[in-house]
mmCIF file as Biopython writes it, N, C-alpha, C and O atoms, coordinates in Angstrom:
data_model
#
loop_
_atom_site.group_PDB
_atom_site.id
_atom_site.type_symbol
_atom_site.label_atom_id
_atom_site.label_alt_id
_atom_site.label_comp_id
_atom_site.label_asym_id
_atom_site.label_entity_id
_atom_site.label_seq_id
_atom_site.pdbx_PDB_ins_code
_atom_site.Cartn_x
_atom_site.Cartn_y
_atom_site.Cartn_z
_atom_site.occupancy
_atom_site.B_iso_or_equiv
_atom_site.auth_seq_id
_atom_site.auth_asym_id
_atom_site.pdbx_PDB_model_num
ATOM 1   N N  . UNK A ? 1  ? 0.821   -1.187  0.000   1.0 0.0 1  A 1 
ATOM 2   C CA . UNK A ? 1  ? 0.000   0.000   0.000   1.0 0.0 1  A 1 
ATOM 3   C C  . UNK A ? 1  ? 0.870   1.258   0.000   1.0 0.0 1  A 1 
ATOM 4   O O  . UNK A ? 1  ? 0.596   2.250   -0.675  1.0 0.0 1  A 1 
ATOM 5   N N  . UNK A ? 2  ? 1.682   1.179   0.608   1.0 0.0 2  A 1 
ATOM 6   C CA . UNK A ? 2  ? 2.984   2.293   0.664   1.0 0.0 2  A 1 
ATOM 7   C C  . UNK A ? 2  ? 3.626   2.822   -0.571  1.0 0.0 2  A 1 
ATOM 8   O O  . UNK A ? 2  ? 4.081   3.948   -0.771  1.0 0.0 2  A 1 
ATOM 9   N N  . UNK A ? 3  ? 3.553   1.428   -1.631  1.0 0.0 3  A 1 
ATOM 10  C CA . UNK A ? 3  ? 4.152   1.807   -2.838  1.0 0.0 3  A 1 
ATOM 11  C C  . UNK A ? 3  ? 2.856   2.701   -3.393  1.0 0.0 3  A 1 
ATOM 12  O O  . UNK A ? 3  ? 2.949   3.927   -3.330  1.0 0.0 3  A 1 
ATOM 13  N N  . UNK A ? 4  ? 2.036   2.287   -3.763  1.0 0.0 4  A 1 
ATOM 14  C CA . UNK A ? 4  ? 0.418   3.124   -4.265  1.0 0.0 4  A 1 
ATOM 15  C C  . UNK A ? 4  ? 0.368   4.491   -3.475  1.0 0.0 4  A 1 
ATOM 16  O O  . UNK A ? 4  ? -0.009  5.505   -4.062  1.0 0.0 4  A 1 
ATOM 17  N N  . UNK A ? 5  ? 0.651   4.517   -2.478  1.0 0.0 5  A 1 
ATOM 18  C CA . UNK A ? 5  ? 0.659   5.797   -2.739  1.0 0.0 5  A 1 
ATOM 19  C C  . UNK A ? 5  ? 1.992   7.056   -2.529  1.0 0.0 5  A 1 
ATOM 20  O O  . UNK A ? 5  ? 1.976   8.210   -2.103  1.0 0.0 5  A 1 
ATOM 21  N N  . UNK A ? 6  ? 2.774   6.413   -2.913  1.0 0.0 6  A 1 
ATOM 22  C CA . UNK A ? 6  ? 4.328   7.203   -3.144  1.0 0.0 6  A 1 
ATOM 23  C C  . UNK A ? 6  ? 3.944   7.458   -4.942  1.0 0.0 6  A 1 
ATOM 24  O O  . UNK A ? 6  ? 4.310   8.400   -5.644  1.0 0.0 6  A 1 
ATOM 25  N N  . UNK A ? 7  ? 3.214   6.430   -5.277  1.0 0.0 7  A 1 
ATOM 26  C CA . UNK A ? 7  ? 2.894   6.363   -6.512  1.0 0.0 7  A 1 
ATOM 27  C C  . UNK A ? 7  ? 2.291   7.730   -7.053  1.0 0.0 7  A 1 
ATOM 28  O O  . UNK A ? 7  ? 2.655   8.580   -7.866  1.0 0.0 7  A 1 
ATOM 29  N N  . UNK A ? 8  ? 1.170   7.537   -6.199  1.0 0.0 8  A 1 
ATOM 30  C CA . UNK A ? 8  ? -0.038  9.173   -6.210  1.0 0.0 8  A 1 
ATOM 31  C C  . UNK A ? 8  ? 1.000   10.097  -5.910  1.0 0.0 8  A 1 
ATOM 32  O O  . UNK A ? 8  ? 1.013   11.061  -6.675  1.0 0.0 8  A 1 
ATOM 33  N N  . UNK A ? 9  ? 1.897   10.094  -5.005  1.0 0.0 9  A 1 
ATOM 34  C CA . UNK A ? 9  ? 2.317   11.275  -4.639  1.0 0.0 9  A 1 
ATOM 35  C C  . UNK A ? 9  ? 3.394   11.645  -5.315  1.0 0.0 9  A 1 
ATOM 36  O O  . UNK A ? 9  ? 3.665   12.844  -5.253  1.0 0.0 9  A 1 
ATOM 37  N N  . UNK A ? 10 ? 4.044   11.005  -5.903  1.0 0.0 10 A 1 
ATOM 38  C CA . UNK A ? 10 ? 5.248   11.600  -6.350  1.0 0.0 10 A 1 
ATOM 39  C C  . UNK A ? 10 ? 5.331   11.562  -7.935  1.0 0.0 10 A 1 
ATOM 40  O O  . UNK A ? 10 ? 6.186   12.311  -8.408  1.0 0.0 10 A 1 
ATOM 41  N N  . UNK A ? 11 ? 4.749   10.978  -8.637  1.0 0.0 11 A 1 
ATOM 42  C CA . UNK A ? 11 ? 4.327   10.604  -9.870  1.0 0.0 11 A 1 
ATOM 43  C C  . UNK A ? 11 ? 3.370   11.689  -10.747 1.0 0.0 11 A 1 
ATOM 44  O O  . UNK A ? 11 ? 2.560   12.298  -10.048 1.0 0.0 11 A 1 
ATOM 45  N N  . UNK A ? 12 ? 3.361   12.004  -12.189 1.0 0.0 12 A 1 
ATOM 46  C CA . UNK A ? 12 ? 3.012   13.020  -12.850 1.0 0.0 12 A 1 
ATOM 47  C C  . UNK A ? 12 ? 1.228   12.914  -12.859 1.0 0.0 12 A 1 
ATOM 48  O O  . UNK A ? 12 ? 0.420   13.469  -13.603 1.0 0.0 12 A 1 
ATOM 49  N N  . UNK A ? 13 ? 1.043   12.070  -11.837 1.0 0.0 13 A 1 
ATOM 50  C CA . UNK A ? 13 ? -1.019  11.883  -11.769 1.0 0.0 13 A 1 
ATOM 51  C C  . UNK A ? 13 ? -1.047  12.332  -10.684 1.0 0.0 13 A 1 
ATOM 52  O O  . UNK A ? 13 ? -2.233  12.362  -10.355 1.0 0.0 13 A 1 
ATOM 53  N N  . UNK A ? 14 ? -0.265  12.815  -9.691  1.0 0.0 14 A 1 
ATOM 54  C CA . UNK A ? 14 ? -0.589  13.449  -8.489  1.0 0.0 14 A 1 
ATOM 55  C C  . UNK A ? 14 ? -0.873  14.686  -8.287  1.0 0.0 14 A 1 
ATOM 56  O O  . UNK A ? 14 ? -0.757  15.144  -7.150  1.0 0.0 14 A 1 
ATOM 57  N N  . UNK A ? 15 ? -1.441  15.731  -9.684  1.0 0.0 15 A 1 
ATOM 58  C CA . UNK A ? 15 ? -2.110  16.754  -9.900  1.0 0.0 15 A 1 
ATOM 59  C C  . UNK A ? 15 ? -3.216  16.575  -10.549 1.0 0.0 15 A 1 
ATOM 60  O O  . UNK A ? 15 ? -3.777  17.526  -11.092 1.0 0.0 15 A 1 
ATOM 61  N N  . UNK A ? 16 ? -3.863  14.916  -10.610 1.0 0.0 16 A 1 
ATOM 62  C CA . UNK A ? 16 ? -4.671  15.227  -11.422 1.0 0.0 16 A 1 
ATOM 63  C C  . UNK A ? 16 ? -5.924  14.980  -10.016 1.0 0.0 16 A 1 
ATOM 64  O O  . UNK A ? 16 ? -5.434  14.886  -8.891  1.0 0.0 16 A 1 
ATOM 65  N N  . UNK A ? 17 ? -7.436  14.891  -10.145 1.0 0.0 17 A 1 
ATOM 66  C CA . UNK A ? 17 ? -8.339  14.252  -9.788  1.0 0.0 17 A 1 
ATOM 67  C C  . UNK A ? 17 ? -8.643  13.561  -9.514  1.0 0.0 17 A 1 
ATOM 68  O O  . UNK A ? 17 ? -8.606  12.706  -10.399 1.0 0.0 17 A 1 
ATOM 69  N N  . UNK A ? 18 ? -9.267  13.033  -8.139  1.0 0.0 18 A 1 
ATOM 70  C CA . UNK A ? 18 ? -9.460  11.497  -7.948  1.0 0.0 18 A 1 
ATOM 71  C C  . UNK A ? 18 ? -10.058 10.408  -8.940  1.0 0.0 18 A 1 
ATOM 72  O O  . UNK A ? 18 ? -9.893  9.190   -9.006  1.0 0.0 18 A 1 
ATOM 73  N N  . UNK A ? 19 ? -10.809 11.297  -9.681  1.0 0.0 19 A 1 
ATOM 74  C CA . UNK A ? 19 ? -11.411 10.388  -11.208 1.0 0.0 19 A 1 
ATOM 75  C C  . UNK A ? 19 ? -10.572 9.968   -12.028 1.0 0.0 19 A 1 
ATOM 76  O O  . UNK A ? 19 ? -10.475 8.892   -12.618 1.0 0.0 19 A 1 
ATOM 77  N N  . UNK A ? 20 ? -9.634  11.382  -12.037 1.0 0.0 20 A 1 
ATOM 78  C CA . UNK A ? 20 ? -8.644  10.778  -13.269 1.0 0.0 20 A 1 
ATOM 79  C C  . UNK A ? 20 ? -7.246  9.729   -12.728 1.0 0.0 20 A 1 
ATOM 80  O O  . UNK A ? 20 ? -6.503  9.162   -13.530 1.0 0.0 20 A 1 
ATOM 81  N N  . UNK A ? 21 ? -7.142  9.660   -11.591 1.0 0.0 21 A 1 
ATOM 82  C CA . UNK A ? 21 ? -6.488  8.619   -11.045 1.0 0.0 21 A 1 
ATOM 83  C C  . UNK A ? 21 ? -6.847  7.180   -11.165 1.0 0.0 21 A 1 
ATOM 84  O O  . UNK A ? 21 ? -6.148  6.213   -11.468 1.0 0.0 21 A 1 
ATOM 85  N N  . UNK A ? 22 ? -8.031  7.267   -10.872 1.0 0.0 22 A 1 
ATOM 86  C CA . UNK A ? 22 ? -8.117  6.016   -10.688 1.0 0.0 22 A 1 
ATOM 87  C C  . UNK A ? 22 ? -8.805  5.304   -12.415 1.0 0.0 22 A 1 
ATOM 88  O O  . UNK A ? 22 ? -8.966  4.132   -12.755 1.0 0.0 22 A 1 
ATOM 89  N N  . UNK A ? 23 ? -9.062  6.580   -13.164 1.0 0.0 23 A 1 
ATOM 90  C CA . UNK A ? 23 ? -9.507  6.230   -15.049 1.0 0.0 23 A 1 
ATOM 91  C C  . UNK A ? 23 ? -7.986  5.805   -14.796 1.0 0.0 23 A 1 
ATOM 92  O O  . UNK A ? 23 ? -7.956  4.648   -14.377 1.0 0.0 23 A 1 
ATOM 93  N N  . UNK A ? 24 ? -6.675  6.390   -14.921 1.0 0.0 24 A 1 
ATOM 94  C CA . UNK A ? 24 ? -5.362  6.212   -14.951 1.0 0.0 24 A 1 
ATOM 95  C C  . UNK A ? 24 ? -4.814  4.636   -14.757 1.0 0.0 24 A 1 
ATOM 96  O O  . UNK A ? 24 ? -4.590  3.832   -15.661 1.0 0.0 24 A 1 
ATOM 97  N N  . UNK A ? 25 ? -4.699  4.480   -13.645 1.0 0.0 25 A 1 
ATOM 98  C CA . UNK A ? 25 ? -5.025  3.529   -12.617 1.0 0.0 25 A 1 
ATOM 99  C C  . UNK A ? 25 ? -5.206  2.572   -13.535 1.0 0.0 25 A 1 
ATOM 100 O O  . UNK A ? 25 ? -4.363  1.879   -14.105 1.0 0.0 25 A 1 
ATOM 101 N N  . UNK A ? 26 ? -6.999  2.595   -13.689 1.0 0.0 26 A 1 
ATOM 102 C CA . UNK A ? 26 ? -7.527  1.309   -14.356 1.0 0.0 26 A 1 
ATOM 103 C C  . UNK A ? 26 ? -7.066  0.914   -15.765 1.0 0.0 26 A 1 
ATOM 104 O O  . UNK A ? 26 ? -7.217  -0.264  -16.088 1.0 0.0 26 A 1 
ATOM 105 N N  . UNK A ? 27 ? -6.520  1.771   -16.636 1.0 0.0 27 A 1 
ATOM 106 C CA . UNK A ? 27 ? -5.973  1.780   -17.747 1.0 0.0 27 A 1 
ATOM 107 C C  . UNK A ? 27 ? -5.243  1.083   -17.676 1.0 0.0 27 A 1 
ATOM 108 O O  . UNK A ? 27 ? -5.399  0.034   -18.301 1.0 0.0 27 A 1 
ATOM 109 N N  . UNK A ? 28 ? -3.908  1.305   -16.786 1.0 0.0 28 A 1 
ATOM 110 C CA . UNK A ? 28 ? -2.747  0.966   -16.587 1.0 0.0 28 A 1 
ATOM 111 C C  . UNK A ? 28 ? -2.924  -0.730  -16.349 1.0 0.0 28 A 1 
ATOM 112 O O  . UNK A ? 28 ? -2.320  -1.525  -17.070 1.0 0.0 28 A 1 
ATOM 113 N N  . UNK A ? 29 ? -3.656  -1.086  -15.459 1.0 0.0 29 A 1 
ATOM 114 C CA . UNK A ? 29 ? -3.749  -2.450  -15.145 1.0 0.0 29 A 1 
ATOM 115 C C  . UNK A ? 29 ? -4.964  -3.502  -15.854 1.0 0.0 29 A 1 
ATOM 116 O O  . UNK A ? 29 ? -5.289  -4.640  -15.514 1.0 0.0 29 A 1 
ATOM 117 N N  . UNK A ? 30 ? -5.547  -2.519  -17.113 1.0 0.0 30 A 1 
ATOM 118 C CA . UNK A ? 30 ? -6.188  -3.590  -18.134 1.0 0.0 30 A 1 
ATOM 119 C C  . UNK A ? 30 ? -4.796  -3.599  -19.138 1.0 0.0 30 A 1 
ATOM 120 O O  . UNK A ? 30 ? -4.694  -4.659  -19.756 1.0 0.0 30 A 1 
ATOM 121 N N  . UNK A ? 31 ? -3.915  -2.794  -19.357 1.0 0.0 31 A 1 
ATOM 122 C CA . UNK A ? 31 ? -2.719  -2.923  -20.156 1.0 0.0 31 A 1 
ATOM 123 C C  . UNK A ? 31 ? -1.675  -4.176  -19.837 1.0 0.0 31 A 1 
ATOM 124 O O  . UNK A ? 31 ? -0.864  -4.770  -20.548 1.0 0.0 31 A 1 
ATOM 125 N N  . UNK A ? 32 ? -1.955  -4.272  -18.824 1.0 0.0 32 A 1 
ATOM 126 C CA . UNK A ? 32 ? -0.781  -5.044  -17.913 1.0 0.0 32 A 1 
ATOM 127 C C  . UNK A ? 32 ? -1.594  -6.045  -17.851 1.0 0.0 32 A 1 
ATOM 128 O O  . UNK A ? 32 ? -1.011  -6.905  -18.513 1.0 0.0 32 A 1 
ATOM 129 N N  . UNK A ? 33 ? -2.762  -6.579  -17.408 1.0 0.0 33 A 1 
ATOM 130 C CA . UNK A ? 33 ? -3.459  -7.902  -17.677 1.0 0.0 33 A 1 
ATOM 131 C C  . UNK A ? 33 ? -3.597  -8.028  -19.172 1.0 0.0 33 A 1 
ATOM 132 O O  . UNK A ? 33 ? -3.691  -9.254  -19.235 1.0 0.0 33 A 1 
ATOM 133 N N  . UNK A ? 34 ? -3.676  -7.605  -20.442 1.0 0.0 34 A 1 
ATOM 134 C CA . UNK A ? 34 ? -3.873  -8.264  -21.860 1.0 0.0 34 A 1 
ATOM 135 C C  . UNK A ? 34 ? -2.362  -8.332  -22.060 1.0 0.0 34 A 1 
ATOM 136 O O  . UNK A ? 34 ? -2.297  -8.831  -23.183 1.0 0.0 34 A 1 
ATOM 137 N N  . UNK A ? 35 ? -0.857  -8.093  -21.573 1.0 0.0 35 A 1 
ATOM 138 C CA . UNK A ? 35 ? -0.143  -7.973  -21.582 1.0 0.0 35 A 1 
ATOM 139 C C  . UNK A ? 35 ? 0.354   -9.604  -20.899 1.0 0.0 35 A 1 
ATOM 140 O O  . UNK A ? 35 ? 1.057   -10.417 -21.500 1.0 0.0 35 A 1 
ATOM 141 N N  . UNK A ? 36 ? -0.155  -9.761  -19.684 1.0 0.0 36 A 1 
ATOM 142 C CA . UNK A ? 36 ? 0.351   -11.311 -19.081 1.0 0.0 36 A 1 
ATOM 143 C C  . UNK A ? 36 ? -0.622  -12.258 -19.752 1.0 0.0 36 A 1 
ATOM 144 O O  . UNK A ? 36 ? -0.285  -13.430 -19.921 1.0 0.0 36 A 1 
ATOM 145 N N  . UNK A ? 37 ? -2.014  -11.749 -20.211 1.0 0.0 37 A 1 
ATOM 146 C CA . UNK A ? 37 ? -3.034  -13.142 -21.127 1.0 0.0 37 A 1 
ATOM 147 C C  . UNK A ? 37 ? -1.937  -13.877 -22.663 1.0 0.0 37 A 1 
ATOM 148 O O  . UNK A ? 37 ? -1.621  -14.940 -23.198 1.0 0.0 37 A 1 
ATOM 149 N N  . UNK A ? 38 ? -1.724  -12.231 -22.767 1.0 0.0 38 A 1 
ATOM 150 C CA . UNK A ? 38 ? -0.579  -12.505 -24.125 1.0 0.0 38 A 1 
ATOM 151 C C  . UNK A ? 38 ? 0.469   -13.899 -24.288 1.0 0.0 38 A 1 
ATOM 152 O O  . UNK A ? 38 ? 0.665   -14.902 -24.975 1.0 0.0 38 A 1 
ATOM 153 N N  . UNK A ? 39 ? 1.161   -12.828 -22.636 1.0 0.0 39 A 1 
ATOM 154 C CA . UNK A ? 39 ? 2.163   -14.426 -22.326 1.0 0.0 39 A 1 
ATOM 155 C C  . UNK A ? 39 ? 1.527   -15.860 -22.436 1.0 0.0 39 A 1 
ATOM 156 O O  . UNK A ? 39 ? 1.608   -16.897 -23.095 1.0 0.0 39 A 1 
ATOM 157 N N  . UNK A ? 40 ? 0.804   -15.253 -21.326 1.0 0.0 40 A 1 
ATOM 158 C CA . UNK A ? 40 ? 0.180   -16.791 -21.112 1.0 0.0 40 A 1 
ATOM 159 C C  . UNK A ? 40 ? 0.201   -17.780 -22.593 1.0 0.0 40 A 1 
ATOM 160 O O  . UNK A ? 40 ? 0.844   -18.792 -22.871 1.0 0.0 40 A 1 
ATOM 161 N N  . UNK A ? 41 ? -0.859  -16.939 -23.408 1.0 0.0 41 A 1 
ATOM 162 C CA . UNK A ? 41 ? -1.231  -17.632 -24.540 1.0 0.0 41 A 1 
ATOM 163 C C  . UNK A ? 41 ? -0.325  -18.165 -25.452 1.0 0.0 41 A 1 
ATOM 164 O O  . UNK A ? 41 ? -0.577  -19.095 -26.218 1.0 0.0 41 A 1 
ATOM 165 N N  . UNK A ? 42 ? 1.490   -17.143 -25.301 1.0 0.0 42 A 1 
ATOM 166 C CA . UNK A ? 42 ? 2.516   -17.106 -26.348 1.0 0.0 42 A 1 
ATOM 167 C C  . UNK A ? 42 ? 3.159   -18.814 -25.322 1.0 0.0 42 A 1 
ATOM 168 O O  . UNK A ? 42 ? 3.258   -19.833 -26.005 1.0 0.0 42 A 1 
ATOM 169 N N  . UNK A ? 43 ? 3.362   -18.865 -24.455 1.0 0.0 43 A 1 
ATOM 170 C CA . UNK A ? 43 ? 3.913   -20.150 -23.357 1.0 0.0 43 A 1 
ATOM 171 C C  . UNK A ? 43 ? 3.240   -20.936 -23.462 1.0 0.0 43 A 1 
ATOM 172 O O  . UNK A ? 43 ? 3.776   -22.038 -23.339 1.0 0.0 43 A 1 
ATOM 173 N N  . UNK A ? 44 ? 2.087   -20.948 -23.671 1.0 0.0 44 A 1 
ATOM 174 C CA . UNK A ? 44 ? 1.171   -22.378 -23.353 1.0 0.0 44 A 1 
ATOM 175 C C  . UNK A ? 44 ? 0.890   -22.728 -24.628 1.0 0.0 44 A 1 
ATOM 176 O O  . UNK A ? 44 ? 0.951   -23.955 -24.703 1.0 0.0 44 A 1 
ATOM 177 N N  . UNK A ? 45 ? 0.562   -22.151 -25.853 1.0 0.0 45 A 1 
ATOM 178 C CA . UNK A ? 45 ? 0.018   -22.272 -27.273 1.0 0.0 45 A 1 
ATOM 179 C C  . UNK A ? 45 ? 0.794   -22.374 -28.558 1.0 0.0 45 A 1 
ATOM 180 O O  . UNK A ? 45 ? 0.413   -22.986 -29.556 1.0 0.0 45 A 1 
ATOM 181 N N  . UNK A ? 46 ? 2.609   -21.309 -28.355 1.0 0.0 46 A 1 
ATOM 182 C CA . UNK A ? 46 ? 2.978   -20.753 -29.038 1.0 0.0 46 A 1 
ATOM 183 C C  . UNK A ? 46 ? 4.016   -22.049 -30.185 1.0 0.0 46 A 1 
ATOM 184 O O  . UNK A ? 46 ? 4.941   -21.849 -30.973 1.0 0.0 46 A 1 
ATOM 185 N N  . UNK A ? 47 ? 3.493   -22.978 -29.880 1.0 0.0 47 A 1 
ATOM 186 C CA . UNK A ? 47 ? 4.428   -24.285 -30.484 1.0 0.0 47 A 1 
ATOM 187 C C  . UNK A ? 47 ? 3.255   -24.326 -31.806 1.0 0.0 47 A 1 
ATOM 188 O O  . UNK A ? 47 ? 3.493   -24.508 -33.000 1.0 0.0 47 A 1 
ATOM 189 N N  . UNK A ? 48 ? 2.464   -24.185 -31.407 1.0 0.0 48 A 1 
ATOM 190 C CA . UNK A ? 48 ? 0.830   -24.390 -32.021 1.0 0.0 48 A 1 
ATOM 191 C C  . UNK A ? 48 ? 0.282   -23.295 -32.615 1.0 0.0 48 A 1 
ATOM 192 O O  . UNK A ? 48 ? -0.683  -23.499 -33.352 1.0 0.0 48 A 1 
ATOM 193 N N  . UNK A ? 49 ? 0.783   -21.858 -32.425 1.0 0.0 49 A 1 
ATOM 194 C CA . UNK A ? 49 ? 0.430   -20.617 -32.784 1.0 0.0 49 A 1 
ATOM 195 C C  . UNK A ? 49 ? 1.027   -20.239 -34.305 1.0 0.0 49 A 1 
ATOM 196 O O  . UNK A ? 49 ? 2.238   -20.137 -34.505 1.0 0.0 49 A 1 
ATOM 197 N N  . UNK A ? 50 ? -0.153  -20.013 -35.530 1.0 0.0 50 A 1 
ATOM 198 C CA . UNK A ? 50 ? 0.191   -19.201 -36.569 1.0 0.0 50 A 1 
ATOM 199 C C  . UNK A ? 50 ? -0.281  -17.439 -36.637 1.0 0.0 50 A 1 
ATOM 200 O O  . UNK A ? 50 ? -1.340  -16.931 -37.005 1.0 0.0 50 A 1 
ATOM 201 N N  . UNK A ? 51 ? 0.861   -16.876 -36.168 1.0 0.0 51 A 1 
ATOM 202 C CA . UNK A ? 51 ? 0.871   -15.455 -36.000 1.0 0.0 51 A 1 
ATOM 203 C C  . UNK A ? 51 ? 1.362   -14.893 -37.508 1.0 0.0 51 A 1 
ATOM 204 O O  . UNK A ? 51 ? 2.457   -15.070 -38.044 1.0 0.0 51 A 1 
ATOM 205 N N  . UNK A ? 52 ? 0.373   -14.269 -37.939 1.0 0.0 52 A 1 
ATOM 206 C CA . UNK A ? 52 ? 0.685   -13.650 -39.191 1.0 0.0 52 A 1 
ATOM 207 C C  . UNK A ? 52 ? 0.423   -11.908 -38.806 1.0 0.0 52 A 1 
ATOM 208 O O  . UNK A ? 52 ? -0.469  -11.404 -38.123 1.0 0.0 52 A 1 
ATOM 209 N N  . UNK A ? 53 ? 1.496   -11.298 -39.486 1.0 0.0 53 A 1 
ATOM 210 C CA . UNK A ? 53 ? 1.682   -9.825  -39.313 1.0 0.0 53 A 1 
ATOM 211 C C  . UNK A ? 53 ? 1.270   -9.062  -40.422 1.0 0.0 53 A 1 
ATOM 212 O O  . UNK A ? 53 ? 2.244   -8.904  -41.158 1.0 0.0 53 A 1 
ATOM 213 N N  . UNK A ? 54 ? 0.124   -8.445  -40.931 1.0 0.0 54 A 1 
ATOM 214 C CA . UNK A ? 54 ? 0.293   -7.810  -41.764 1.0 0.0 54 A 1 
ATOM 215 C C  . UNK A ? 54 ? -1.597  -7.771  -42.219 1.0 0.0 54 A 1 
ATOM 216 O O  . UNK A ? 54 ? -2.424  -7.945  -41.323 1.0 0.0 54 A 1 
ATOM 217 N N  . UNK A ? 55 ? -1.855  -7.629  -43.069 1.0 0.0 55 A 1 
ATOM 218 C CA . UNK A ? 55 ? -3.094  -7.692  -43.124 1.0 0.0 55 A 1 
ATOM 219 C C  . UNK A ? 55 ? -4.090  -8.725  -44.042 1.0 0.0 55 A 1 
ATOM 220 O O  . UNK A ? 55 ? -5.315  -8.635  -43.961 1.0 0.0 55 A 1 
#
């Protein structure tokens, strides 16, 4: 809890609004969960995975 809020306080969202903290906030940690599903899916699937780049 100590880190969260050294976070608020010292960090470039600690002028903003309690709304926009925690919009911030929630952003940050749907980025970071489709970010570890990713893994997940690239570790468990990726022997089996056809990833094509382009359109």
């Amino acid at each position: 809890m100590v880190v969260i809020n050294d976070i608020f306080k010292y960090s470039a969202i600690s002028e903003l609004s309690n709304w926009f903290k925690g919009l911030a906030i929630t952003i940050f940690s749907c980025i970071v969960s489709i970010l570890f599903i990713m893994l997940y899916c690239i570790l468990a699937y990726g022997d089996n995975m056809r990833i094509s780049f382009g359109y």
